[in-house]
N, C-alpha and C positions, 0 to 999 in steps of 0.2 A: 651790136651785131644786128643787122635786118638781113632778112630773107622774102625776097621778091616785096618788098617795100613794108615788113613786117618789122617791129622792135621785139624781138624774140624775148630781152630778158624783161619787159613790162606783160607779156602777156604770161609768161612762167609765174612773175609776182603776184599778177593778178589772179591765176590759177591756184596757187596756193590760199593766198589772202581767201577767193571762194570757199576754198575747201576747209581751211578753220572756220570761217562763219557757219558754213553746212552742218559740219561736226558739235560747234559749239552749239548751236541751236538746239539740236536732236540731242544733248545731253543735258541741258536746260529743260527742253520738253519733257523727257522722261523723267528727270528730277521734280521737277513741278506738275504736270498732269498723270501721273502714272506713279512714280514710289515716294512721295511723302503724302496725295491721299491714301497712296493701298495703305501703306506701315501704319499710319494714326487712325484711319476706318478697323483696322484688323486690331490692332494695339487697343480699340475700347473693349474687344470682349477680353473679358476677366479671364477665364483660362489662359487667353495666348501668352506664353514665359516669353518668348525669344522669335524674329521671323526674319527671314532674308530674303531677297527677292533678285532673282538671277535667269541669264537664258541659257536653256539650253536644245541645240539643235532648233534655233528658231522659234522657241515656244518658252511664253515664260512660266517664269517656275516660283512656285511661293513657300518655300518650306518655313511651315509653321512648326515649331516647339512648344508641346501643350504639357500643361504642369497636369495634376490630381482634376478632371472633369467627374462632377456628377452625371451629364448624361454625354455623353459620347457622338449622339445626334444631333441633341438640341446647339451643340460648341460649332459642331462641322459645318451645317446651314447657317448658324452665323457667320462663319467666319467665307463663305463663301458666296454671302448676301454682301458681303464688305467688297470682296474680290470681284463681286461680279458686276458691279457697281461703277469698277473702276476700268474693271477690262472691256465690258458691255460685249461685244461679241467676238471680240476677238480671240484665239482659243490660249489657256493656261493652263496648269494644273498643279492641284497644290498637293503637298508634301507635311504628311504628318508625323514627328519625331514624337515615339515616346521613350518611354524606360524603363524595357521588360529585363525579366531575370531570366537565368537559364531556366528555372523553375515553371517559368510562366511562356518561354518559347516551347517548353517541351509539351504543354497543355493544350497548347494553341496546334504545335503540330499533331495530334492527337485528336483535337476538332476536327482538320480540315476536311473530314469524307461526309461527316454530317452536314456542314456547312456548306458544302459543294453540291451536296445531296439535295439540301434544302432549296438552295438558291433553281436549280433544274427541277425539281419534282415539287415546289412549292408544300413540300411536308415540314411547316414550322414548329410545327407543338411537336413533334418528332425532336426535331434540331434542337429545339429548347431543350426538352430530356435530356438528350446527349451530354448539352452544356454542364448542366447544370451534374449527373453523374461524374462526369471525368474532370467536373471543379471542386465538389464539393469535398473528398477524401483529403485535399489539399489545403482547405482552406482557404482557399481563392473566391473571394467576391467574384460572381460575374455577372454580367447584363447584356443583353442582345437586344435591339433594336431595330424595327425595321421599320421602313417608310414607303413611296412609290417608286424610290429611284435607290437606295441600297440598303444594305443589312450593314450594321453597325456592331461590332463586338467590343467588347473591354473586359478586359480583366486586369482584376487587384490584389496583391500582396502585399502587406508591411511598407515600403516605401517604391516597389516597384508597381509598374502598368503598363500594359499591352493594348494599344488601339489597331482596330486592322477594321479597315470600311470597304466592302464588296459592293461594285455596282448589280442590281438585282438585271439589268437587263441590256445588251451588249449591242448597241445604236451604230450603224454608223454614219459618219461624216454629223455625228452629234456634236456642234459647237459652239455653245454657251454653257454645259454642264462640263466642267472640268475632270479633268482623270484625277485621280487618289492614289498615291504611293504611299506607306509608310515607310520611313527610313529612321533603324533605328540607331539612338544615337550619335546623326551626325551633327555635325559640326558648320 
């Protein structure tokens, strides 16, 4: 069939033919330049248990699964010195799954006015108190951590742990430092 001196079904084949080559390329790329260094960059620090690496709404997403961390700071700056490496400036943000108990959500929520308090009124030996009062009747290891860019919390019971990382100061159109979700145990 030609249309004003067209082969209509060589240009359809050819259309398509482009369009697997397009597709196949950009899955190849991302495959190769983007998720097998992120996985094996992210995969040398020793806490990371589990990572997937996924978009969502345009923006990729790294949810990391971290087993038992001694420090809760020192795992996250790794693990975002790997990420950042790979994305350079493109914006991500990663996703930290841990595995709290009801035990250890209901402590956490119980923090949050000090923690909210601290992050606004920079009264940390304040926050710390608090912490350390409404863990210790429980028996909950906890650790708080802070740096230039956020406050770090962890807590610990018997086989479960609570990560939740607050950015200390709310930027915007900041894009090379990633957003922090925790999400807990997904999947």
């Amino acid at each position: 069939m030609k249309i004003k001196g067209l082969r209509v079904p060589v240009i359809v084949i050819a259309a398509l033919i482009t369009l697997v080559l397009l597709f196949g390329f950009n899955v190849f790329y991302r495959e190769v330049r983007i998720e097998k260094p992120l996985l094996d960059g992210v995969k040398q620090v020793k806490e990371v248990k589990d990572l997937k690496l996924f978009n969502r709404d345009g923006k990729q997403v790294l949810r990391v699964r971290l087993g038992e961390v001694a420090d809760l700071r020192r795992t996250y700056i790794a693990v975002r010195e790997k990420a950042g490496q790979v994305f350079g400036s493109r914006p991500y943000m990663i996703e930290i799954v841990d595995n709290p108990s009801p035990e250890l959500e209901k402590i956490y929520y119980n923090l949050q006015f000090p923690l909210q308090e601290a992050l606004v009124r920079g009264n940390f030996t304040e926050m710390k108190k608090a912490v350390e009062a409404e863990t210790a009747p429980y028996g909950v290891e906890a650790r708080v951590y802070i740096d230039q860019e956020n406050l770090y919390l962890q807590l610990k019971k018997g086989d479960h742990y609570l990560y939740r990382i607050f950015p200390r100061y709310l930027e915007k159109n900041r894009v090379n430092v990633p957003a922090v979700e925790v999400v807990e145990g997904a999947e």
